[in-house]
C-alpha positions in Angstrom: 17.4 -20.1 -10.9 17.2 -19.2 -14.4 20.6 -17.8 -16.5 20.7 -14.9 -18.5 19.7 -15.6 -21.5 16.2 -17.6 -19.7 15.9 -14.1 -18.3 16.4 -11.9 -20.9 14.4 -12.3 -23.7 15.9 -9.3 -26.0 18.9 -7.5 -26.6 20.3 -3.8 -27.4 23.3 -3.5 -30.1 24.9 0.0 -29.5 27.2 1.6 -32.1 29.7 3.6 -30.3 33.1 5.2 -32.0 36.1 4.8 -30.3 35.9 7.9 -28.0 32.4 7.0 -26.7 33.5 3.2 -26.2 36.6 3.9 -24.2 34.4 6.5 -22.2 31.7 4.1 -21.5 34.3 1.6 -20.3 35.5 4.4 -17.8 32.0 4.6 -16.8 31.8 0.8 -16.2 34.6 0.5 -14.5 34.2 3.6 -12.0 30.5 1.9 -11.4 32.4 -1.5 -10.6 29.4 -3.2 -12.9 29.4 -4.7 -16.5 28.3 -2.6 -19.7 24.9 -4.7 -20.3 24.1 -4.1 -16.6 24.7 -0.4 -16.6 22.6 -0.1 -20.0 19.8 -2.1 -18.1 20.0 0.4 -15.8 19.8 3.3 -18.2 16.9 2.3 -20.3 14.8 1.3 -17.0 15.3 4.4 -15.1 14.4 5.6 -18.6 10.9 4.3 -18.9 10.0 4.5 -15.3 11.0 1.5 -14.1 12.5 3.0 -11.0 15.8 2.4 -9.4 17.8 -0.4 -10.7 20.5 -0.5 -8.1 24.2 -1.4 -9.3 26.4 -4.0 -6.1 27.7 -0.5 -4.7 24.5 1.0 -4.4 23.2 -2.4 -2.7 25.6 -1.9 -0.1 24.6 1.5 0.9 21.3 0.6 1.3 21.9 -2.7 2.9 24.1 -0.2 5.3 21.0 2.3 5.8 18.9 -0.5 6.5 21.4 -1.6 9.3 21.6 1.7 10.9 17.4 2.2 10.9 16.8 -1.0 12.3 19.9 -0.4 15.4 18.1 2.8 15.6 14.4 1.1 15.5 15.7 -1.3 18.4 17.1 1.1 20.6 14.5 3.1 20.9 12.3 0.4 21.1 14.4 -0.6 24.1 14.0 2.8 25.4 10.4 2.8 25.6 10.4 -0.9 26.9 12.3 0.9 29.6 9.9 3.8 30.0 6.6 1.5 30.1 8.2 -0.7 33.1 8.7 2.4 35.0 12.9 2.0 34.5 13.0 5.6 33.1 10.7 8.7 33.9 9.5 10.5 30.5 7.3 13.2 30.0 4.3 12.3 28.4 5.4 14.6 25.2 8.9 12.3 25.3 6.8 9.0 25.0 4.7 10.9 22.1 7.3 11.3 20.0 9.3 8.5 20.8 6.8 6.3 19.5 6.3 8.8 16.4 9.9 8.3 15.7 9.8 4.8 16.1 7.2 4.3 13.3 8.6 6.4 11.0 11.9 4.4 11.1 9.8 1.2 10.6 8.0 2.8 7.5 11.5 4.4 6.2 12.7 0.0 6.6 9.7 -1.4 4.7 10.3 1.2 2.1 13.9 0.6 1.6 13.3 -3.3 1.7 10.8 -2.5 -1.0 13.1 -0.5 -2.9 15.9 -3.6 -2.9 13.5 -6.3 -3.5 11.8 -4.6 -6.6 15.6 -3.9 -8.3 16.3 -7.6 -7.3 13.4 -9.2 -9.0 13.3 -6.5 -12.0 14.9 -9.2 -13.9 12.4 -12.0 -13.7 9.7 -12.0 -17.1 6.7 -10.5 -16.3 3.9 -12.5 -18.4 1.8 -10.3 -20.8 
């Protein structure tokens, strides 16, 4: 694994008076990050690098993620049970069952996406 400084190959120098320092500190410290991660954060959302996720906002995904996939296996347990005859369903109930079921997988691989792009943001890209 590389360190920082491997990583980053530049750096920002931001003059601040006293009012707009202690301020951005507040900011910092509600966020629970460090001042040159939120100012990554900043400047890539700025240029349309997409999210760049701070620890807190990890979790909450990590969470959603979680919750899909309990979803995503009970009802594929569900229609397990409804294709070995355990449970009667109405064709229409199977329909969207299944519907449902795909667009929680989708909704996963798009969240997964989401975490592993802001992960790897900070690997060079070569020219």
């Amino acid at each position: 694994m590389k360190n920082a400084s491997e990583r980053f190959i530049r750096s920002a120098h931001v003059r601040l008076d006293q009012a707009e320092d202690s301020r951005f500190q507040e900011v910092v410290e509600h966020l629970q990050t460090s001042r040159s991660q939120l100012l990554r954060k900043m400047i890539r959302e700025q240029i349309g690098e997409g999210p760049d996720l701070l620890p807190q906002e990890f979790k909450v995904l990590d969470e959603a993620v979680y919750q899909v996939a309990a979803i995503g296996r009970n009802l594929n347990q569900l229609l397990r049970a409804i294709h070995a005859g355990q449970v009667q369903a109405v064709p229409q109930h199977q329909a969207l069952m299944g519907e449902i079921l795909s667009r929680i997988e989708s909704l996963k691989k798009d969240i997964l996406v989401v975490i592993e792009r802001s992960r790897n943001r900070t690997v060079r890209r070569e020219p």
